[in-house]
C-alpha positions in Angstrom: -16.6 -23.7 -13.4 -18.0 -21.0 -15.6 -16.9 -17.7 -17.1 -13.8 -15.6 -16.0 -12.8 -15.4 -12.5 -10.3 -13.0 -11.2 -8.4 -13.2 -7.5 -6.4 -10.8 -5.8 -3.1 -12.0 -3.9 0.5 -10.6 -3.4 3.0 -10.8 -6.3 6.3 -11.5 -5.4 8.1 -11.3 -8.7 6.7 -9.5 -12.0 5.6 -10.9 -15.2 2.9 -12.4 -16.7 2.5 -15.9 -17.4 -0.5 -18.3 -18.9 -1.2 -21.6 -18.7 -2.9 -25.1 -17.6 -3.4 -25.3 -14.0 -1.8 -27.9 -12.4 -2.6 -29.1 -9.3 0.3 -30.1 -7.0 -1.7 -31.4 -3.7 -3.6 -34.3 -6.0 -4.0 -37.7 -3.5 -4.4 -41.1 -4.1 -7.9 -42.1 -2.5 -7.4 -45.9 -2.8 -4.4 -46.2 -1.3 -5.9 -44.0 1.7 -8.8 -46.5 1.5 -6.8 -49.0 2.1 -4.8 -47.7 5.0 -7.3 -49.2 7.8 -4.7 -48.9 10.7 -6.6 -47.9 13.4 -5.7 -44.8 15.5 -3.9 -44.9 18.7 -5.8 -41.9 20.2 -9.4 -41.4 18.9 -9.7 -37.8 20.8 -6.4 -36.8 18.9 -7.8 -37.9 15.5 -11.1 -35.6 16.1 -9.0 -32.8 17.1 -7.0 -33.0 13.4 -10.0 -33.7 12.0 -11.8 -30.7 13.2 -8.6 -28.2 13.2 -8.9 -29.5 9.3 -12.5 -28.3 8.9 -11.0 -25.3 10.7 -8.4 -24.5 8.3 -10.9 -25.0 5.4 -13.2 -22.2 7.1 -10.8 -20.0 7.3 -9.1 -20.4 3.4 -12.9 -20.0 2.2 -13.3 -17.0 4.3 -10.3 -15.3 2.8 -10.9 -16.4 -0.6 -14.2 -14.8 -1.0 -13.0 -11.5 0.5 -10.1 -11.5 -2.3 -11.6 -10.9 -5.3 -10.5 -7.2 -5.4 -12.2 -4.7 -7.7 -14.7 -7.9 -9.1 -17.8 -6.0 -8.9 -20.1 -8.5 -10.1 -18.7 -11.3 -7.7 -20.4 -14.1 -9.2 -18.4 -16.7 -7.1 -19.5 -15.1 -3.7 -23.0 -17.8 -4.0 -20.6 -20.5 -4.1 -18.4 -19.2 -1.3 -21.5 -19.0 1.2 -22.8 -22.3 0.4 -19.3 -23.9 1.4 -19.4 -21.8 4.1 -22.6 -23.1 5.5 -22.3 -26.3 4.8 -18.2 -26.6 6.5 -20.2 -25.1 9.5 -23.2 -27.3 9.3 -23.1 -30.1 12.2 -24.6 -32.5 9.1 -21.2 -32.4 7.4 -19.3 -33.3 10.0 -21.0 -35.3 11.9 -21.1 -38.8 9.7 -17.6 -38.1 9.4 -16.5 -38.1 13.3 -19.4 -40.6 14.1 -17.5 -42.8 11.7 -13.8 -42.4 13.0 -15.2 -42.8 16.9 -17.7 -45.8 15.4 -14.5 -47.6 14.0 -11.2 -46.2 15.6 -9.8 -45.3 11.8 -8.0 -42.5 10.6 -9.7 -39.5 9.2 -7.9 -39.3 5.9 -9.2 -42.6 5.4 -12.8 -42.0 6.1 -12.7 -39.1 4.4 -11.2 -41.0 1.3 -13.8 -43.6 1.5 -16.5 -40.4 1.7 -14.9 -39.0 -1.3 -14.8 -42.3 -3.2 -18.9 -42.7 -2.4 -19.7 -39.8 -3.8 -17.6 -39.9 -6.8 -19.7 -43.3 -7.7 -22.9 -40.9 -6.7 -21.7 -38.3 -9.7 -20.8 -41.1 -12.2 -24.3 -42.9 -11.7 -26.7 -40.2 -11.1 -28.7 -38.6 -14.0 -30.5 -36.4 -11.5 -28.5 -32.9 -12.1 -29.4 -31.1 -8.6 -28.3 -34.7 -6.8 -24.8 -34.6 -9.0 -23.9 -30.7 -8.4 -25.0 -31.4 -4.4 -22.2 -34.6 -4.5 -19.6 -32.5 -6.6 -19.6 -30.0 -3.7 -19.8 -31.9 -1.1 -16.7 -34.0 -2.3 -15.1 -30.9 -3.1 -15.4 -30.0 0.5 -14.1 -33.2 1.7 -11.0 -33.0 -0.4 -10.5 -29.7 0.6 -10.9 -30.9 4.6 -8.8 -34.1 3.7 -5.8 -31.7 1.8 -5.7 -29.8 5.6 -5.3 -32.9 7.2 -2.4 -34.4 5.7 1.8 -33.1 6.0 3.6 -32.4 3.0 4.9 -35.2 1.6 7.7 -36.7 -0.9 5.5 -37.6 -3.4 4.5 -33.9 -4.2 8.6 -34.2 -5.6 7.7 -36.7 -8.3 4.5 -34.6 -9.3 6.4 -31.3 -9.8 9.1 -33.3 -11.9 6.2 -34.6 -14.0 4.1 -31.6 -14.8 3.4 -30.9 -18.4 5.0 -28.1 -20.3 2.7 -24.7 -20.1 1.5 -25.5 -16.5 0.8 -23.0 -13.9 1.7 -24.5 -10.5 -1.1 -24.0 -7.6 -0.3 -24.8 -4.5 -1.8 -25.0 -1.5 1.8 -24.1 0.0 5.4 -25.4 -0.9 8.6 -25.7 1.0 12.1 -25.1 -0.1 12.6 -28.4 -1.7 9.7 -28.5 -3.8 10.5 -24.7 -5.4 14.2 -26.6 -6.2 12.4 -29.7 -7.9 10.2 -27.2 -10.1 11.2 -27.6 -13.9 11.4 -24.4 -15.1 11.4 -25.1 -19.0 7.6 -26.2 -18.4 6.2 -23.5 -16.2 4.7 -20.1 -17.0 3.9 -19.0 -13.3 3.5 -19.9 -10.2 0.1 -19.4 -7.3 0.1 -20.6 -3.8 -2.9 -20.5 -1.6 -0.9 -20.1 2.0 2.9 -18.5 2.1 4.5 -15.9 3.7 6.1 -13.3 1.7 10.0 -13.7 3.4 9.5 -17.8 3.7 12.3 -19.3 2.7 10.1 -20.7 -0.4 8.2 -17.8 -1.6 12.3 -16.2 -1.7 13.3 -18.9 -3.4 10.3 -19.1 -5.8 11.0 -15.3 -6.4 14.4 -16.0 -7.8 13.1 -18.3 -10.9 12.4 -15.5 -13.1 8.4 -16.0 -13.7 5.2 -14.7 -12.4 4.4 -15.9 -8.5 1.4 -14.8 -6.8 1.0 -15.7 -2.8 -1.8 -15.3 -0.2 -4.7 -17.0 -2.7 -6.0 -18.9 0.3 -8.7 -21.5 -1.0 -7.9 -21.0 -4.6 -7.8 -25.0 -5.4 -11.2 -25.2 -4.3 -12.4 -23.3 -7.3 -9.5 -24.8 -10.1 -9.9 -27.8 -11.6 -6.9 -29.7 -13.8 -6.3 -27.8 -16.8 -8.4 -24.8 -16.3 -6.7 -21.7 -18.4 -5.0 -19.2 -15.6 -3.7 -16.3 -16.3 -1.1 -15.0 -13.6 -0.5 -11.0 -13.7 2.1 -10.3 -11.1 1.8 -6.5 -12.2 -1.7 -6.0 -11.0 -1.3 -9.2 -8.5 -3.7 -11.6 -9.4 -4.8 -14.2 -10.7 -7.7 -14.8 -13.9 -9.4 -18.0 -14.4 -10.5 -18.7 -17.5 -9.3 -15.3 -19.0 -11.0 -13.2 -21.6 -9.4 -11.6 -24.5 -10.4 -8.2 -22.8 -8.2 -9.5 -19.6 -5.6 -10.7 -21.5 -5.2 -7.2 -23.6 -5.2 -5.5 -20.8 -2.6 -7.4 -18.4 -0.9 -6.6 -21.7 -1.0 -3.2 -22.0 -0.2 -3.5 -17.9 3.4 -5.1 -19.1 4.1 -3.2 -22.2 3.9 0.0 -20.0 6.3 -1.4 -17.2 8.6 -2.3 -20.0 8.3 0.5 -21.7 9.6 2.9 -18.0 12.2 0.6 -17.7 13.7 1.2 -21.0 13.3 4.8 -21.3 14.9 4.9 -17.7 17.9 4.9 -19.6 21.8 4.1 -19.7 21.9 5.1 -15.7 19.7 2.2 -15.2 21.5 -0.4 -16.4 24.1 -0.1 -14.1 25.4 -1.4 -10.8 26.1 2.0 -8.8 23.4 4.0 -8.1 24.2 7.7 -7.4 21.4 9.8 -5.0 20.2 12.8 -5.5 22.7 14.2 -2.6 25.7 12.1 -4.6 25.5 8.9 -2.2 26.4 6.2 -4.2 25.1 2.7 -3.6 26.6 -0.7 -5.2 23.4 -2.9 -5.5 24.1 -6.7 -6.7 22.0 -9.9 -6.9 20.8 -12.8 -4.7 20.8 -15.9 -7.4 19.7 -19.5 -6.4 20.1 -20.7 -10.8 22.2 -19.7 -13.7 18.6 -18.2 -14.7 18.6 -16.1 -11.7 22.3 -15.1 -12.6 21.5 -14.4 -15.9 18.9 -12.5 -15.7 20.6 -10.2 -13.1 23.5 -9.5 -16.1 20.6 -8.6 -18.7 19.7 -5.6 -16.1 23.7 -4.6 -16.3 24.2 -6.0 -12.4 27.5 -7.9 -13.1 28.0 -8.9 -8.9 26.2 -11.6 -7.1 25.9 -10.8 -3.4 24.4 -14.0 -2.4 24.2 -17.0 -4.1 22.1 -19.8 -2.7 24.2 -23.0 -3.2 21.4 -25.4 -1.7 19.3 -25.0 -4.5 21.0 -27.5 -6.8 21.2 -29.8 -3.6 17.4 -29.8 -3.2 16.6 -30.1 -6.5 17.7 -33.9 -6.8 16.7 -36.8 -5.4 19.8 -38.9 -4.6 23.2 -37.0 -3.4 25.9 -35.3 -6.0 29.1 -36.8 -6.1 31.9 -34.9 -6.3 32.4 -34.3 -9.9 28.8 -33.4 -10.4 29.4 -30.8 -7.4 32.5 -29.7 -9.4 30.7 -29.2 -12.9 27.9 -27.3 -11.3 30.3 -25.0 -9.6 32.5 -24.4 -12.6 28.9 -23.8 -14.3 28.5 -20.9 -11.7 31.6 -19.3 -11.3 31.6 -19.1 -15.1 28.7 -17.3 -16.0 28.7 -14.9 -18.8 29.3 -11.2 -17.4 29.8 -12.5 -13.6 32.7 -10.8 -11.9 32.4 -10.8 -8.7 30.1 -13.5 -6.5 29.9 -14.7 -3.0 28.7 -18.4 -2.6 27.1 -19.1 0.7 27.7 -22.9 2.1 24.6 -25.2 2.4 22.2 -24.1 4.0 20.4 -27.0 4.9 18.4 -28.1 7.4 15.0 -26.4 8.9 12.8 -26.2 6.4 15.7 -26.6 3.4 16.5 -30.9 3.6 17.2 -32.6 0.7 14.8 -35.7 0.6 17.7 -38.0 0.1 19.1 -36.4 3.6 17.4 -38.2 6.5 17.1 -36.3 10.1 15.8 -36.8 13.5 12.3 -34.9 13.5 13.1 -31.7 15.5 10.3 -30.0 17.9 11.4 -26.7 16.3 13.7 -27.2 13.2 14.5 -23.0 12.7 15.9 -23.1 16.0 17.9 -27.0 15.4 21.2 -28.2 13.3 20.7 -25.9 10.3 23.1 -23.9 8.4 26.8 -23.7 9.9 25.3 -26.3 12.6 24.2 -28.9 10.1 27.8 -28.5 7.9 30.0 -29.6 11.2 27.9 -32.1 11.9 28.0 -33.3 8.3 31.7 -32.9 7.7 32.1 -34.9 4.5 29.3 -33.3 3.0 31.1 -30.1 3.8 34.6 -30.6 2.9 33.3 -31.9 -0.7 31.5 -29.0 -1.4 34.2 -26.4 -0.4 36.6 -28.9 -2.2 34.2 -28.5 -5.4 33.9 -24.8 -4.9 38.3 -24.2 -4.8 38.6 -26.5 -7.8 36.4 -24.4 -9.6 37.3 -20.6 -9.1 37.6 -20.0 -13.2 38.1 -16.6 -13.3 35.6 -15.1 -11.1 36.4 -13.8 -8.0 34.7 -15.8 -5.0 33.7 -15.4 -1.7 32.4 -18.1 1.1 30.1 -17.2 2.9 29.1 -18.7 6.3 25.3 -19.2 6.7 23.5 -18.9 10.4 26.1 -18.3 12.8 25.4 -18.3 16.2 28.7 -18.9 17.7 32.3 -17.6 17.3 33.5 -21.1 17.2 31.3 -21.6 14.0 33.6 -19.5 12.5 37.0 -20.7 13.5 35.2 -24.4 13.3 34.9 -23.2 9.4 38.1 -21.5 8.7 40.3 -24.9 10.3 38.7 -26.9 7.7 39.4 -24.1 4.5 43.0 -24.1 5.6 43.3 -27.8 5.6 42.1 -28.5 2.6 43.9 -25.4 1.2 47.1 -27.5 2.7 45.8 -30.7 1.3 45.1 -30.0 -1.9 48.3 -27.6 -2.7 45.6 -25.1 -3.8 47.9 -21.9 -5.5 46.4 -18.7 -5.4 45.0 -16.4 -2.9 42.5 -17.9 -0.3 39.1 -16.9 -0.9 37.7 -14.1 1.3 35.9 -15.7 4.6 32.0 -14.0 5.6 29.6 -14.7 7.9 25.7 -13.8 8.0 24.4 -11.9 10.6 20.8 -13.9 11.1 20.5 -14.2 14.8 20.3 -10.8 17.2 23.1 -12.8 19.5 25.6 -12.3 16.6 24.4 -8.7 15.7 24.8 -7.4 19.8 28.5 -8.6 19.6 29.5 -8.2 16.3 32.9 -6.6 17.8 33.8 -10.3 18.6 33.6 -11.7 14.8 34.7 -8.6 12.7 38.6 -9.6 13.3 38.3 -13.2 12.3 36.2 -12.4 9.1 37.0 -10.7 6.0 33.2 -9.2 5.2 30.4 -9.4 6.4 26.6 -10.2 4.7 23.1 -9.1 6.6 20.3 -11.5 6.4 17.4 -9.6 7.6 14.6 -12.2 6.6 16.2 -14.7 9.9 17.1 -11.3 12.1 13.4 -10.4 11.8 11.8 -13.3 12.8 14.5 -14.0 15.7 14.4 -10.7 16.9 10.4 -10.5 17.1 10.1 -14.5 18.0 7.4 -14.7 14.6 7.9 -17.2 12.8 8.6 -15.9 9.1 6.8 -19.1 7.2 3.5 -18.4 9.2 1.3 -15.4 7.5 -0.6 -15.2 10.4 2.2 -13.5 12.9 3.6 -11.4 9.9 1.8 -8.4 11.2 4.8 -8.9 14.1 7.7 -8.8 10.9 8.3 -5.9 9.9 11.6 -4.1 9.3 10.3 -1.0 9.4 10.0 -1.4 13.8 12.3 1.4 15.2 13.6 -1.5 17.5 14.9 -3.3 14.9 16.0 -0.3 12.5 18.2 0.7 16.0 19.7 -2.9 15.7 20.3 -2.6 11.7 21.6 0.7 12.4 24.2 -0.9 15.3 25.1 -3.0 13.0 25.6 -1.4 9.5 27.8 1.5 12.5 29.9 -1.1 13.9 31.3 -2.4 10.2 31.6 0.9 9.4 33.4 2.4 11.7 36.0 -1.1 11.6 36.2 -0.5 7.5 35.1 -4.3 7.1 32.8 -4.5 4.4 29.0 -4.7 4.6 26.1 -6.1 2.0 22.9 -6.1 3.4 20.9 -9.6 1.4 18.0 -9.8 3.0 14.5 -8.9 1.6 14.1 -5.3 3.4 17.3 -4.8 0.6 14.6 -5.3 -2.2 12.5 -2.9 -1.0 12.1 0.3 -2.6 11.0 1.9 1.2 13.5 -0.8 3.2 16.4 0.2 0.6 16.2 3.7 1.1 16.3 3.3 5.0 19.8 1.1 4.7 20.8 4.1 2.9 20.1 6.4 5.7 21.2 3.6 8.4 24.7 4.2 6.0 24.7 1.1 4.3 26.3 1.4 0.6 26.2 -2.2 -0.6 22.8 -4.2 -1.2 21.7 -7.4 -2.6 18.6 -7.9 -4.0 16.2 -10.1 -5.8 16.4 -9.3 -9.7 12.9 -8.7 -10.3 13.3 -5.5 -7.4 15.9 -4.1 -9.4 13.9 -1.4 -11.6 12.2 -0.2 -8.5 15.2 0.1 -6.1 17.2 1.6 -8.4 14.2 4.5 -9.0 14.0 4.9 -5.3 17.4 5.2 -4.5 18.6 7.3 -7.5 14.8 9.8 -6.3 16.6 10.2 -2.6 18.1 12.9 -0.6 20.0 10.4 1.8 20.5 13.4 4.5 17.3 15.0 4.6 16.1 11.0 5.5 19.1 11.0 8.3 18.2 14.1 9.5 14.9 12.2 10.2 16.8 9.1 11.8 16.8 10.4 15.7 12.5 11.0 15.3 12.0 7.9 13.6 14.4 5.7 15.9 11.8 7.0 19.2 8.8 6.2 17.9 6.7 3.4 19.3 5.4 1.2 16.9 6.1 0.5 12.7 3.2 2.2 11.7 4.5 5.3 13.8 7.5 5.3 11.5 5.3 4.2 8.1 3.0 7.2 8.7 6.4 9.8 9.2 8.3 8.0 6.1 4.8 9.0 4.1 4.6 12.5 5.5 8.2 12.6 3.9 7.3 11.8 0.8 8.8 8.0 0.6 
């Protein structure tokens, strides 16, 4: 690959970072080769094999229709030629005459494909025949990539990437965003993610650049090819010139330069609109990074701190004194006054690999969260142990992740009051919270308020559950979004109810980060967020810019409207 190429995606975070690419999805052909098990169900094996080719279609397809303001396009001959080929009947053929013709997996014909024409390249002087094998075994890797699950071994290749790397991806789950080592990466792309997955929230929180939705991306990379990630502008410069790199520059020194001369008023953690509504706005935090870098923007509160991260990032279980030293790590960081740690929330898509589990049909729906502590009760007890032993100074709250049930709650309080009792633990018991992810627990919140002390709004789970779309699939996200007047009527229900009761309210979920989602909580009557540190610049603009009761006055119009683009178009006729 030639010259500088520059892709469009979503940023997630802002920054700029360069480096080496690094390829996380890299396979071992030989020991695919050497897998000759043969396949229990031939007509299955096609099916993978040709949803695979599928998938590859489709990644192309999206990856030539990204390149943005790229006038000159020079990829686009290199797109159509994959294109034709993935759809020729020539390319797949030998493959699926090959798996029928000996009853063997398709990752291992494809490796012993791959492997042929690797030989073909290394022994061929002929320069058309040695580009024609290069792109068909680029093909074939791609095809094979689709074909194959995540798998633990991606763990061990995160752990051992070399400083200055920029992590592509074809997609990563919770645990690997845990395993990444932060002191050797400058940014982060991945090919397929949904923008409120639990990964691409976690990868948000590490405080560099991360670009989504570059479908196809690793088709074009090779190992070590300079990237330049701009999560200003959203994209993503291969081989970069000094032109791009002055002016992703310039992009940064002028967002830097806004958010200094916003002044004093922005560096603090109450927001005051234009109509004198104030608004407390804190931090999710999964790291001490994340923590910090909330402090260096004058927020001195986390609302929601991710305790799984540290879980995931390790490959064998914490004992308790390692739990204890990572808590009193926490709870004691510079400037912190105020932070609400939120149990494990493990299981779904968020399982340590040292954690083993039956394989659920549909794992957001199985023993995660609240559900996977009771059933782990040792596990539990030594992490609420670690977290009392370690209260420093700070004042903590626990937070109960995805409750479904009142007896989830009681369940949790019964075990914090015996090991209150066991231990002898002086002091005042920490403040009890549960989130509100599941619409069952929204429609009856009347039930919970009296046996909690706060409660915390995670919008990211509400909004899948309450439209039944998956929030780690990018192709139902079109069904996801907060701004539905269904689901503002339920956040509004909600945000009422704890009002109205006086039990406090912080709304965590992404919609918080928002600079449009933030301003409707406002109007819904919510006064406490939690957001993602790189959002804080923009929500504070956007709340300190609003007249919350001209936007109520709005409410009863917007709240009868039919469809989220309805209520878009009227918040845009408004000015927001």
């Amino acid at each position: 690959m030639q010259g500088e190429m520059t892709f469009y995606g979503k940023s997630i975070t802002t920054g700029i970072g360069r480096g080496k690419a690094f390829l996380l999805k890299k396979l071992d052909l030989e020991q695919f080769r050497q897998d000759t098990r043969i396949v229990d169900l031939i007509s299955s094996e096609l099916a993978l094999f040709d949803l695979a080719v599928h998938r590859s279609q489709n990644q192309i397809s999206r990856l030539a229709n990204n390149r943005g303001h790229d006038s000159e396009n020079q990829s686009s001959p290199i797109f159509e030629a994959s294109l034709a080929l993935l759809k020729d009947p020539s390319f797949v053929a030998p493959i699926k005459e090959t798996i029928e013709g000996t009853g063997l997996q398709g990752k291992t014909v494809l490796a012993e494909e791959i492997a042929r024409l690797r030989d073909i390249v290394s022994q061929n002087t002929n320069d058309l025949a040695v580009k024609s094998a290069i792109t068909l075994q680029d093909l074939y890797y791609r095809v094979l990539y689709n074909m194959l699950p995540s798998e633990e071994g991606r763990i061990s290749s995160i752990k051992n990437m070399p400083a200055g790397s920029i992590l592509v991806a074809d997609r990563l789950s919770p645990v690997e965003v845990a395993a990444v080592p932060l002191d050797k990466l400058t940014g982060i792309i991945v090919e397929d993610a949904a923008q409120y997955s639990h990964a691409a929230i976690m990868a948000s929180a590490l405080g560099i650049p991360v670009i989504i939705d570059l479908a196809g991306i690793g088709l074009i990379l090779k190992e070590s090819t300079d990237v330049l990630v701009d999560a200003y502008r959203g994209c993503a410069i291969l081989n970069p010139t000094e032109s791009a790199l002055k002016e992703s520059t310039v992009g940064e020194e002028r967002y830097t330069a806004t958010v200094t001369n916003a002044g004093a008023a922005d560096a603090q953690s109450t927001v005051t609109t234009t109509d004198g509504i104030q608004i407390n706005i804190q931090c999710n935090a999964s790291t001490l990074a994340g923590m910090k870098l909330a402090y260096s923007q004058g927020i001195t509160g986390i609302g929601l701190f991710r305790s799984e991260m540290r879980y995931l990032a390790t490959l064998t279980s914490l004992t308790y004194v390692e739990e204890a030293a990572w808590y009193v790590e926490v709870l004691g960081a510079e400037g912190i006054t105020d932070i609400t740690l939120r149990l494990l929330d493990l299981g779904g898509d968020k399982l340590p690999i040292y954690i083993q589990m039956d394989k659920e049909a549909n794992p957001q729906l199985g023993c995660r969260g609240i559900r996977f502590l009771l059933a782990n009760p040792t596990m539990m007890r030594r992490q609420i142990k670690a977290i009392l032993s370690a209260r420093c100074a700070t004042r903590v709250k626990i937070l109960i992740p995805f409750v479904t049930t009142l007896s989830d709650v009681i369940k949790t309080r019964q075990v914090i009051d015996e090991i209150l009792l066991e231990t002898n633990f002086v002091g005042s018991t920490p403040n009890l919270g549960i989130m509100i992810e599941v619409p069952s627990v929204a429609l009856s919140l009347e039930r919970y308020l009296p046996k909690v002390d706060f409660v915390c709004l995670g919008t990211n789970d509400l909004l899948q559950f309450f439209f039944a779309a998956n929030r780690d699939q990018s192709v139902v996200q079109t069904y996801c979004k907060f701004t539905h007047p269904d689901f503002l009527n339920m956040l509004k229900n909600v945000i009422t109810v704890c009002n109205n009761s006086g039990k406090h309210l912080v709304v965590c979920g992404e919609i918080a980060s928002d600079p449009l989602g933030c301003s409707l909580l406002a109007a819904l009557g919510a006064t406490n967020v939690s957001i993602q540190p790189y959002a804080i610049h923009g929500v504070r603009n956007a709340l300190a810019a609003l007249d919350v009761a001209s936007l109520q006055a709005a409410l009863p119009q917007l709240l009868t409207l039919d469809s989220a683009e309805e209520v878009e178009d009227k918040l845009r006729s408004l000015g927001l």
